[in-house]
KEKOL-758841 format. One record per residue (C-alpha): residue number from 1; x, y, z. Coordinates in Angstrom, 3 decimals, padded with zeros to 6 digits. Example, Ala and Ser with C-alpha at 12.3 -4.5 7.8 and 13.67 -1.06 7.14 Angstrom:
// KEKOL-758841
+-----+----------+----------+----------+
| seq |       c1 |       c2 |       c3 |
+-----+----------+----------+----------+
|   1 |  012.300 | -004.500 |  007.800 |
|   2 |  013.670 | -001.060 |  007.140 |
+-----+----------+----------+----------+
***
This chain:
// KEKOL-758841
+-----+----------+----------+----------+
| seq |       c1 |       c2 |       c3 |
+-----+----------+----------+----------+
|   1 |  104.051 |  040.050 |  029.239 |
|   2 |  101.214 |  039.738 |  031.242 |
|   3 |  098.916 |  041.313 |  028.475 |
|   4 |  100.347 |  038.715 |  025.897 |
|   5 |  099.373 |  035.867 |  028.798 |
|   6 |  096.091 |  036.806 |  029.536 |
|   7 |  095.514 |  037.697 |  025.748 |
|   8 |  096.179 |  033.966 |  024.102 |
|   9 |  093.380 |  032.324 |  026.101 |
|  10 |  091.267 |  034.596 |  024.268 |
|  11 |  092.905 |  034.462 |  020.941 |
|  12 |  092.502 |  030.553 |  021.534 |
|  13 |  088.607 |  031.022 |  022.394 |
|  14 |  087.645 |  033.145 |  019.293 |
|  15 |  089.529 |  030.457 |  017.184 |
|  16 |  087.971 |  028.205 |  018.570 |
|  17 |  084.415 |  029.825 |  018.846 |
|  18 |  084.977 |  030.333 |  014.887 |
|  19 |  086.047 |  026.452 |  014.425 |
|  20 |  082.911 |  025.368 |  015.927 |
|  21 |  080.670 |  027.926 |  014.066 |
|  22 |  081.887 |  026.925 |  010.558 |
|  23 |  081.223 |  022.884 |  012.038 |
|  24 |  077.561 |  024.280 |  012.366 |
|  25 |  077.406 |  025.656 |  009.624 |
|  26 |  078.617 |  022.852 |  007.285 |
|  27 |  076.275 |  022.276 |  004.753 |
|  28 |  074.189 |  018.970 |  005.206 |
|  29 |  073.499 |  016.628 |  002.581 |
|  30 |  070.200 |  016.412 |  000.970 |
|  31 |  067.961 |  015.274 | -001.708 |
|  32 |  069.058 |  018.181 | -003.986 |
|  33 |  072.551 |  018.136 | -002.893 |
|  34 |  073.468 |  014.952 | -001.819 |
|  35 |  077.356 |  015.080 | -001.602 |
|  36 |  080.015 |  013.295 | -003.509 |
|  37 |  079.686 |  010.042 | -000.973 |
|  38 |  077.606 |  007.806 |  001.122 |
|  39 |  077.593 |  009.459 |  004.817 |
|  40 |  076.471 |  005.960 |  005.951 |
|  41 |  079.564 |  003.906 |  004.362 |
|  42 |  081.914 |  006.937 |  002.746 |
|  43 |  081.367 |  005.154 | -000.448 |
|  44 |  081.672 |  007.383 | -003.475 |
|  45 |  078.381 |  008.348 | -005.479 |
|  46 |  078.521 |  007.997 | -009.012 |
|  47 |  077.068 |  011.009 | -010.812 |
|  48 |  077.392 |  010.150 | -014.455 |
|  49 |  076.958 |  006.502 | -016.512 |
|  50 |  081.122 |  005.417 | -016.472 |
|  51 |  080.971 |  005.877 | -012.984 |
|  52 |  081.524 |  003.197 | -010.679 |
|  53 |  079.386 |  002.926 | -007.683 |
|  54 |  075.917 |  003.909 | -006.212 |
|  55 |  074.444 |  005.917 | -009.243 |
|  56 |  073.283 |  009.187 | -007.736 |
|  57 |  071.546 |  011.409 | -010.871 |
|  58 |  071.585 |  015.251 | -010.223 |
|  59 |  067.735 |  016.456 | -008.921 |
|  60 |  066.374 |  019.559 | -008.624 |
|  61 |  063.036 |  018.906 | -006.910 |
|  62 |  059.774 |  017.578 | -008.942 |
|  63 |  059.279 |  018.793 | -012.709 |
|  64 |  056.435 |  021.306 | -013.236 |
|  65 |  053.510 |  018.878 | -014.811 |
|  66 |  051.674 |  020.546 | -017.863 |
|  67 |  048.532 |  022.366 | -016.752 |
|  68 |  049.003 |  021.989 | -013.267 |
|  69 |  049.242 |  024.184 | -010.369 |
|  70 |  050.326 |  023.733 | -006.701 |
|  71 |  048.038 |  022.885 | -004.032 |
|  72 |  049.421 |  023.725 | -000.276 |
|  73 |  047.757 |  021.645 |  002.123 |
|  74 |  047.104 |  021.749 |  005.696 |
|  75 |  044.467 |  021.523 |  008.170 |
|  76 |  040.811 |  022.007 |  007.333 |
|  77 |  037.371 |  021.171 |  007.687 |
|  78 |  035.529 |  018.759 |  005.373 |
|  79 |  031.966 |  018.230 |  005.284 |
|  80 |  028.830 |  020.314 |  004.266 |
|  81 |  027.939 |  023.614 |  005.753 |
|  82 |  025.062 |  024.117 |  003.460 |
|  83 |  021.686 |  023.385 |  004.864 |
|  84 |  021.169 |  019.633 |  003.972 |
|  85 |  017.851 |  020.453 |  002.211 |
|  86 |  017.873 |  016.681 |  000.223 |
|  87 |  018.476 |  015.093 |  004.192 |
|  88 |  021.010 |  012.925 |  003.348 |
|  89 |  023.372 |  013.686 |  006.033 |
|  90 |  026.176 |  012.002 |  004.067 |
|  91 |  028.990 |  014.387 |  004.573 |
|  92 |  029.178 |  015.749 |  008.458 |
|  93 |  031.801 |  017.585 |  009.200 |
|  94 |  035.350 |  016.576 |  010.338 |
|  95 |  038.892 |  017.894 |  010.644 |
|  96 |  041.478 |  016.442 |  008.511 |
|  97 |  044.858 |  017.531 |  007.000 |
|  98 |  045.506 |  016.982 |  003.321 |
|  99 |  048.817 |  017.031 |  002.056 |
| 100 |  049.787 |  019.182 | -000.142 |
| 101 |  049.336 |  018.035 | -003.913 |
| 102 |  048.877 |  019.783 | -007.751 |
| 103 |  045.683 |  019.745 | -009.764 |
| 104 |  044.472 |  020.561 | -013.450 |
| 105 |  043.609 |  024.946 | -013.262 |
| 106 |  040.988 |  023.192 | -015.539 |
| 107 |  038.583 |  020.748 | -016.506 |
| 108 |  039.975 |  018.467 | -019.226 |
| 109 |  038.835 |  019.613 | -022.478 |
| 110 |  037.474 |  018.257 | -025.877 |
| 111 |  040.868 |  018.933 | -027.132 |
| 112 |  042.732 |  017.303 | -024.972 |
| 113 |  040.342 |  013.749 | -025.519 |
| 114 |  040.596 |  014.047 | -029.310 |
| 115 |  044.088 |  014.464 | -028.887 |
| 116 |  044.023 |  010.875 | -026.631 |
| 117 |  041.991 |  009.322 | -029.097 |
| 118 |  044.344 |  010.589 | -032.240 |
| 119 |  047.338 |  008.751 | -030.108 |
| 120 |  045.230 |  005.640 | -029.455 |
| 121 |  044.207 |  005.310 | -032.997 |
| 122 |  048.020 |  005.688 | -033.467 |
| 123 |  049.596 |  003.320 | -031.473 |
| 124 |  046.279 |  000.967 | -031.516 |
| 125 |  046.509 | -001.386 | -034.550 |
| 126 |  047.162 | -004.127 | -032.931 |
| 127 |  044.203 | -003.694 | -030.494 |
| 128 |  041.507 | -001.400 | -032.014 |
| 129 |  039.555 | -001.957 | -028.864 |
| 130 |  041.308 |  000.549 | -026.923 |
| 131 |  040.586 |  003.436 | -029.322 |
| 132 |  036.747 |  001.903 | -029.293 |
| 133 |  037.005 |  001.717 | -025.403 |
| 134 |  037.940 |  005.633 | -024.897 |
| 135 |  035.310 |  007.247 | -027.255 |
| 136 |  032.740 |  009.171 | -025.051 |
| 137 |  029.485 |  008.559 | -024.930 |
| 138 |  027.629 |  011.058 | -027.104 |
| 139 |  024.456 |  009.808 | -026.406 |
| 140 |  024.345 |  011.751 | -023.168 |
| 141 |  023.089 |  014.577 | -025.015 |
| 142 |  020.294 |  013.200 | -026.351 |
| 143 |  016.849 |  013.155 | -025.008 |
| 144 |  013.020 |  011.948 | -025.723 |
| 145 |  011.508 |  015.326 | -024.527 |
| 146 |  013.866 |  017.683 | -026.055 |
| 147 |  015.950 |  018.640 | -028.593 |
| 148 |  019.814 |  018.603 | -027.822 |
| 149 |  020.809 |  016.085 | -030.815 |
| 150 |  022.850 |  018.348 | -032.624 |
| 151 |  025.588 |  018.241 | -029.777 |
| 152 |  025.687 |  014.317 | -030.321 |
| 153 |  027.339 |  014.666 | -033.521 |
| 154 |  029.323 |  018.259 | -032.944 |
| 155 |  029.733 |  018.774 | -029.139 |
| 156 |  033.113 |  016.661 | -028.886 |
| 157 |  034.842 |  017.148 | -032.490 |
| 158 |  033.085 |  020.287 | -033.937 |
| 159 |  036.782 |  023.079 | -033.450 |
| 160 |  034.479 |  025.811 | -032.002 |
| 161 |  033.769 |  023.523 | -028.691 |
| 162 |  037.684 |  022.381 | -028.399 |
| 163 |  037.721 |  024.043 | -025.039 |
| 164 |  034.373 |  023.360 | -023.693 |
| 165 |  035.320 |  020.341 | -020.806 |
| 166 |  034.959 |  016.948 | -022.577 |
| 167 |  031.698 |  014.905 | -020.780 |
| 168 |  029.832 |  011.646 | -021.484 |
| 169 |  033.406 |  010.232 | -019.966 |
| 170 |  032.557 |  007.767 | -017.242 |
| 171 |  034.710 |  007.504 | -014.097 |
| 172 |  036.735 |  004.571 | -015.609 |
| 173 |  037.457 |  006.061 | -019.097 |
| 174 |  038.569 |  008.895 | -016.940 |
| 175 |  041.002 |  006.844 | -015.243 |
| 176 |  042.235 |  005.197 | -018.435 |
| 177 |  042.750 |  008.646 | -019.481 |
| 178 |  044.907 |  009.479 | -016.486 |
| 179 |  047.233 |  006.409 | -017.004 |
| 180 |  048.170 |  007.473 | -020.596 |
| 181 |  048.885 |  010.656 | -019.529 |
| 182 |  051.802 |  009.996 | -017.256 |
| 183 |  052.657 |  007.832 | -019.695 |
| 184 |  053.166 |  010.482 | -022.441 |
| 185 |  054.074 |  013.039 | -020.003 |
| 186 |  057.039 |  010.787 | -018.509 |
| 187 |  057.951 |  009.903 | -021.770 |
| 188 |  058.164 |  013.640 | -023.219 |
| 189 |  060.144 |  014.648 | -020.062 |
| 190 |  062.936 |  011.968 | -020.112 |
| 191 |  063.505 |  012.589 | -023.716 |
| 192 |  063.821 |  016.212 | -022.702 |
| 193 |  066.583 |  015.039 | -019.892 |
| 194 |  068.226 |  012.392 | -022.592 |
| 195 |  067.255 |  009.818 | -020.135 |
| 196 |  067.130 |  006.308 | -021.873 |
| 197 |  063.366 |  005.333 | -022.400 |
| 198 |  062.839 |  001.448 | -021.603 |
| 199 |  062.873 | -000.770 | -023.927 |
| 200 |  059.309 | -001.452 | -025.305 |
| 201 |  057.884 |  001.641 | -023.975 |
| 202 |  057.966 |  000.867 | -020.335 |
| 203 |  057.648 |  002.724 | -017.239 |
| 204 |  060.708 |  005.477 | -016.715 |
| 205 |  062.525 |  004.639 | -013.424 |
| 206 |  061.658 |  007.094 | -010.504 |
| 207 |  065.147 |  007.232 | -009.889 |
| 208 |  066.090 |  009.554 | -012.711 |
| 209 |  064.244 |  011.791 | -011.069 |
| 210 |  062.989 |  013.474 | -014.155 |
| 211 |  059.610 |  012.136 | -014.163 |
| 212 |  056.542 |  013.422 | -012.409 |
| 213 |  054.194 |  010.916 | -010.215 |
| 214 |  051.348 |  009.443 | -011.992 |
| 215 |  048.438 |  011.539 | -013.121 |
| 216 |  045.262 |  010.420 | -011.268 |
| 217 |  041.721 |  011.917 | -009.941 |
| 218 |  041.270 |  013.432 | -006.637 |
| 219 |  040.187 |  012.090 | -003.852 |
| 220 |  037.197 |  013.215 | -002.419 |
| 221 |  038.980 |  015.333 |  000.238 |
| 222 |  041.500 |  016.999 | -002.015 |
| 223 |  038.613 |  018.061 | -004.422 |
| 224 |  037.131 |  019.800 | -001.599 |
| 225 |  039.804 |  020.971 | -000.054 |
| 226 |  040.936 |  022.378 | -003.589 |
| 227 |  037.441 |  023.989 | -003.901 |
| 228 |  037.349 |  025.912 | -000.612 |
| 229 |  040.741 |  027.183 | -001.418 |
| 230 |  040.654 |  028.700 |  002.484 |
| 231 |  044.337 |  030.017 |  001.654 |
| 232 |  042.225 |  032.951 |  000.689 |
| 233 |  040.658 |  033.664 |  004.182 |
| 234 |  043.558 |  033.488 |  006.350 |
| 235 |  044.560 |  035.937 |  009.447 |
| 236 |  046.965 |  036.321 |  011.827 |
| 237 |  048.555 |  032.869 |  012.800 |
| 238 |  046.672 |  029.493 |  011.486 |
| 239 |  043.303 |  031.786 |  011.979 |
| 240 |  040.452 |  031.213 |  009.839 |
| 241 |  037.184 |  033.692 |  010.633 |
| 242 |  035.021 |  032.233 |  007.996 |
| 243 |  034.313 |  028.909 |  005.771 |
| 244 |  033.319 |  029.566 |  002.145 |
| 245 |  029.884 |  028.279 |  001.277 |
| 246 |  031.205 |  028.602 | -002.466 |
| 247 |  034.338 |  028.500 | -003.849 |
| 248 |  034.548 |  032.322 | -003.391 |
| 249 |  033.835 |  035.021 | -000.304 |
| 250 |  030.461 |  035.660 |  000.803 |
| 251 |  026.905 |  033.806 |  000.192 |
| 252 |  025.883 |  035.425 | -003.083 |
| 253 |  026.207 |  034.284 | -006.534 |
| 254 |  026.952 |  036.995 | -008.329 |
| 255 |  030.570 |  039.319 | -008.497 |
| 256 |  030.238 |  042.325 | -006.083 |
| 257 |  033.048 |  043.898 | -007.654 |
| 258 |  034.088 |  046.513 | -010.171 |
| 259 |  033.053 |  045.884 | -013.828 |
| 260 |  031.870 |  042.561 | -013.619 |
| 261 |  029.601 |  043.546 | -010.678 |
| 262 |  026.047 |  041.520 | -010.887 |
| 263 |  027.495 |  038.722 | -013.301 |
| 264 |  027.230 |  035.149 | -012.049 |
| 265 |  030.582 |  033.662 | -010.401 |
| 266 |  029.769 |  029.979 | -012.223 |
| 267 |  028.189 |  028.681 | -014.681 |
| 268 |  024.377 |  027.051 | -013.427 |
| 269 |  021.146 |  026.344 | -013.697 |
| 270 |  019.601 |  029.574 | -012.175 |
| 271 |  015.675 |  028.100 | -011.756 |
| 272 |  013.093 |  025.823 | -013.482 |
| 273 |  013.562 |  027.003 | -017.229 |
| 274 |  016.163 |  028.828 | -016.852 |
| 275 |  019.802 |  028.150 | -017.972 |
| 276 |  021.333 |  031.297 | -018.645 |
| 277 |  018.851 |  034.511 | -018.786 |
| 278 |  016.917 |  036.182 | -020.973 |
| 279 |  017.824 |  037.859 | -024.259 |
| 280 |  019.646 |  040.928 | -024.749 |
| 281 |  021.383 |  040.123 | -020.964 |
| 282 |  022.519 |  036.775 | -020.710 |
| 283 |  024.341 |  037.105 | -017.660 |
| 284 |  025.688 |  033.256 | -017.089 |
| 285 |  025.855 |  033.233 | -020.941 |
| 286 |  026.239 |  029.197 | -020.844 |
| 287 |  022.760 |  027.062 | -021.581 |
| 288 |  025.049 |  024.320 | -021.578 |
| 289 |  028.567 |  024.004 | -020.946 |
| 290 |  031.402 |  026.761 | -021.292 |
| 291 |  035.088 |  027.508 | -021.616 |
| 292 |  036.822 |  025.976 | -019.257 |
| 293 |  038.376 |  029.049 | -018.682 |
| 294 |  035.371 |  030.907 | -018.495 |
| 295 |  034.101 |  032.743 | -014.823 |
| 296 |  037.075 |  033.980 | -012.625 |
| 297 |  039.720 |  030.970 | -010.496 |
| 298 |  039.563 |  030.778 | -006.986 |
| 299 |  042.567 |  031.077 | -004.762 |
| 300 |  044.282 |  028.400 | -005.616 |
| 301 |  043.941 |  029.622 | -009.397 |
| 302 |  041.679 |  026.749 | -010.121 |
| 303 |  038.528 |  027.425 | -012.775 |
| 304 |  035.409 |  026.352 | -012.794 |
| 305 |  035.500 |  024.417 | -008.968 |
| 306 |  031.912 |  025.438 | -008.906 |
| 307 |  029.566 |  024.827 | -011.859 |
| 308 |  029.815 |  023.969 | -015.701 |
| 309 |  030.311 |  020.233 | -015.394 |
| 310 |  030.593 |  018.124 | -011.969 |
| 311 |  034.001 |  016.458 | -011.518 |
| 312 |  034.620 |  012.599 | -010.655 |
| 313 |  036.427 |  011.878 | -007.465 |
| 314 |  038.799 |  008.681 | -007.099 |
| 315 |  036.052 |  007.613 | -004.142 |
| 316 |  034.434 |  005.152 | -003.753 |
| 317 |  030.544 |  006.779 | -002.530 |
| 318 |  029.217 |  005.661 |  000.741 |
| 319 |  026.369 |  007.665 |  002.416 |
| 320 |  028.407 |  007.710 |  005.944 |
| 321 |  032.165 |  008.163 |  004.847 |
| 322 |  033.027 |  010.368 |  007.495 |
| 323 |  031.842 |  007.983 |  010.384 |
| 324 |  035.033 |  005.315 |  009.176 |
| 325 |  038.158 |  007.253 |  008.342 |
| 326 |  041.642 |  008.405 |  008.284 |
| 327 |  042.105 |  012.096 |  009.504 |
| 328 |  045.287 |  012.081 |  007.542 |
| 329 |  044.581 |  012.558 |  003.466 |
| 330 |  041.245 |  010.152 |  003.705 |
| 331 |  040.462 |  008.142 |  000.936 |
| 332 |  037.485 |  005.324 |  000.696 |
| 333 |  038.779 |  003.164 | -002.089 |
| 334 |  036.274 |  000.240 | -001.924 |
| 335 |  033.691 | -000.922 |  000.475 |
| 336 |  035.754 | -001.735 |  003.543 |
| 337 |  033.983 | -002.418 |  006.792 |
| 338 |  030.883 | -000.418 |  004.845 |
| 339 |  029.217 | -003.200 |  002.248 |
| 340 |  026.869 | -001.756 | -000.208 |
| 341 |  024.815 | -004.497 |  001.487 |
| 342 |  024.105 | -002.257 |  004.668 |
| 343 |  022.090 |  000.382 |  002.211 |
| 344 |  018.979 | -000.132 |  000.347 |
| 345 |  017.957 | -003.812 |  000.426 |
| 346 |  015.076 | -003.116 | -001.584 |
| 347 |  017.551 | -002.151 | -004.529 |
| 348 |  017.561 |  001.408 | -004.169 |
| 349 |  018.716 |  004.863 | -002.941 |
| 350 |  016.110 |  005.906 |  000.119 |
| 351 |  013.419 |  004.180 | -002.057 |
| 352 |  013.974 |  006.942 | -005.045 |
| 353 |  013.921 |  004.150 | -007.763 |
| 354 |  011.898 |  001.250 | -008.387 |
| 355 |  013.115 | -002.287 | -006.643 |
| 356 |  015.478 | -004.158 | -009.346 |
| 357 |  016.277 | -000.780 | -011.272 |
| 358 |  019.797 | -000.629 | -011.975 |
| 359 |  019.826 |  003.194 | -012.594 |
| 360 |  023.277 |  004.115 | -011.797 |
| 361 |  022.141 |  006.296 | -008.966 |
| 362 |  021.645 |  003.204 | -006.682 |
| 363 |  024.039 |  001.654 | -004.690 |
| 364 |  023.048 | -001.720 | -006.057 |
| 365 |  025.115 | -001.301 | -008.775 |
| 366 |  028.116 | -001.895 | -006.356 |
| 367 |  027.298 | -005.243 | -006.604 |
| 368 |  027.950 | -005.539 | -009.798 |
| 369 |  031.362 | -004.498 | -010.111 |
| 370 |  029.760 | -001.356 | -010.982 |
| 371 |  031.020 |  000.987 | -007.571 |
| 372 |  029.082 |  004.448 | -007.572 |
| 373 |  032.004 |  006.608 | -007.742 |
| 374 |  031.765 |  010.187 | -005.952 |
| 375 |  031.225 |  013.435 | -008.036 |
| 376 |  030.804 |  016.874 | -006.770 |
| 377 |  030.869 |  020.499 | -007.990 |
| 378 |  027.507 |  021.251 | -009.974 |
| 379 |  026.845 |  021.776 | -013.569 |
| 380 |  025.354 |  023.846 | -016.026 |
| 381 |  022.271 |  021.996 | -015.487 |
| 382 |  022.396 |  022.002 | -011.380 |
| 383 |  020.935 |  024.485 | -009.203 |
| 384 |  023.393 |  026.565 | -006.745 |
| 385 |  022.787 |  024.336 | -004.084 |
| 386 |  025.066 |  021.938 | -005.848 |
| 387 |  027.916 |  024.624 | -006.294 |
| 388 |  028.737 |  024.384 | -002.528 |
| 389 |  032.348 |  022.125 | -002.287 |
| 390 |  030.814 |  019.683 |  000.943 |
| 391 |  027.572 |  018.621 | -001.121 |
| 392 |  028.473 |  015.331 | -002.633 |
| 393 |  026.643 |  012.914 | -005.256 |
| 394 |  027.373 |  009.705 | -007.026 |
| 395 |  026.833 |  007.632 | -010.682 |
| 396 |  028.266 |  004.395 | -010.848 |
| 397 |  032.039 |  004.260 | -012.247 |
| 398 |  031.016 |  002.492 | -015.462 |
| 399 |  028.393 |  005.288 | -016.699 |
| 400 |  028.326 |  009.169 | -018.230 |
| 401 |  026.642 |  011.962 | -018.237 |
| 402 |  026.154 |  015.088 | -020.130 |
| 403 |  026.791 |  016.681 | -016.878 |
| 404 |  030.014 |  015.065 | -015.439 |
| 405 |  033.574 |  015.663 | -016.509 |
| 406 |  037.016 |  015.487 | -014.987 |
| 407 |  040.252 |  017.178 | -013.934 |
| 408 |  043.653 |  015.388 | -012.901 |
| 409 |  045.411 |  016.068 | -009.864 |
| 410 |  048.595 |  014.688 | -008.235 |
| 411 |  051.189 |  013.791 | -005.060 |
| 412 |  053.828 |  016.350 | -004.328 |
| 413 |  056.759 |  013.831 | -004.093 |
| 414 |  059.714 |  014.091 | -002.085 |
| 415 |  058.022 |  016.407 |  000.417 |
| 416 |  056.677 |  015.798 |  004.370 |
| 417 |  053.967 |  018.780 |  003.565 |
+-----+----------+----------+----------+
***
């Protein structure tokens, strides 16, 4: 008897202890299992069309976006560790934390802008000026004192260049580009999900949930965060022993390792005359451009961060950036509390050009409606020191180059990381 009395008190305390556990335990709701009602008004969620109520569509986290791959951000430094051999002091460093985003592996292609223009020309009849609008500028190629003509007429369309990165693209052509994109994309993937497509093409409603965010350029700071890909030097706990001066380990230019030991990591101008090598041992093998595929990714899987064709940034370019901003994802998107006014009165950059020139080097041009939009990551025709991910340069957004291409990147929705 006394055994069965002292006993139930601690039957009755297990029972309990295991009531409470399984309370803990309870599954909460979230985004990718929201329950079957409202936990704020017990209202019932309606999970298919005939349902009545709140409509509540099953998610399973952000679809994978074609040619993309997953950035992790965090904390880092931005700014140039290179010695500042042109003295502009324009990008000092500063902690920041970028949140984590996806970007192209690779530079957009000559494929991928005939395939653009082949849709524009398509779906363009009533307003021919938008296929007109989105040819490059070939011209880019060609030059008084030399003779690159031949890639005017075969560099873009010619099928043995279809994966060379498109250029002569200026920064708002690029943009254009990354608007049709979602477009397409969205369109593609709702299809895919039978989702009903809006009436006159419109835009897919984020709450389906089976549409990615929109397609855009980098900013400034994810571009170089993407570049330094400093996942790669990690130790121990949130220690970092070293900052890359390239995109890969160590100060040298060439691959250390195994087979490919002595061949350039990137594709750049190596001296004054010299592109690629000589003869017999061409070791960049690129006098221009290459595959965008070409030279190995860095840590992030990302080719071609260094070298082949510079990249345009969604930023707006001002020569002290870092003095004015957020340390959360910073962004300059026009010329707030930093007028183009405040450089250059005589019309140009450190008095490099002639007063009155609009070359689109100048930051005159942002008068004009013509911002000088940010670009960074050397080319072909760029010496190393341009290859480092803090060095930064700018064109205005309205011209091209023969030197400047692109690659997309985008928000990681639905995440606090």
């Amino acid at each position: 008897m006394f055994q069965t009395f002292f006993r139930l008190p601690a039957i009755a305390c297990a029972l309990a202890s295991v009531l409470a556990l399984g309370a803990c335990t309870k599954e909460k709701p979230s985004s990718v299992n929201p329950g079957e009602y409202s936990t704020a008004t017990g209202l019932t969620f309606a999970t298919s069309d005939g349902d009545e109520g709140f409509p509540v569509r099953d998610y399973k986290g952000q679809p994978p976006a074609p040619g993309m791959v997953y950035i992790e951000g965090g904390r880092t430094v931005l700014g140039s560790s290179e010695e500042d051999v042109m003295y502009a002091r324009d990008n000092v460093e500063r902690a920041v934390t970028i949140m984590s985003f996806y970007m192209d592996e690779a530079e957009i292609a000559n494929i991928h802008w005939l395939e653009y223009l082949f849709y524009l020309r398509k779906d363009s009849a009533q307003n021919p000026d938008l296929y007109a609008n989105a040819v490059p500028d070939t011209m880019v190629w060609v030059k008084e004192l030399s003779y690159n003509d031949p890639y005017r007429e075969h560099y873009l369309r010619y099928p043995g260049f279809r994966y060379y990165p498109v250029v002569g693209v200026s920064w708002n052509q690029a943009n254009d580009y990354c608007r049709w994109r979602t477009s397409v994309v969205n369109h593609k993937l709702a299809e895919d999900a039978d989702v009903e497509i809006p009436t006159g093409g419109g835009r897919i409603p984020l709450e389906t949930g089976v549409v990615v965010p929109d397609y855009r350029l980098p900013s400034e700071a994810e571009w170089e965060y993407a570049a330094q890909a400093l996942i790669g030097t990690q130790y121990n706990d949130e220690n970092q022993t070293v900052k890359r001066l390239y995109p890969w380990d160590g100060h040298a230019l060439r691959n250390p390792y195994g087979k490919e030991m002595g061949n350039f990591l990137a594709n750049f101008k190596r001296g004054r005359g010299d592109y690629a090598g000589i003869a017999g041992k061409l070791n960049d093998a690129a006098m221009i451009t290459a595959s965008i595929y070409d030279y190995p990714p860095n840590d992030y899987n990302l080719y071609n961060m260094a070298g082949n064709v510079n990249e345009w940034c969604l930023d707006v370019y001002r020569p002290f950036s870092f003095r004015d901003f957020e340390d959360l994802n910073p962004l300059r998107r026009n010329d707030y509390k930093d007028d183009a006014k405040a450089y250059d009165r005589d019309g140009s950059l450190i008095g490099q050009f002639t007063v009155g020139n609009e070359d689109p080097r100048s930051l005159e041009v942002g008068r004009k409606n013509k911002q000088p939009r940010v670009y960074k990551g050397g080319s072909w025709a760029d010496v190393a020191y341009w290859l480092s991910p803090g060095t930064r340069r700018f064109w205005a957004q309205d011209s091209a180059s023969s030197t400047i291409g692109f690659r997309c990147a985008m928000i990681q929705a639905g995440r606090n990381y």
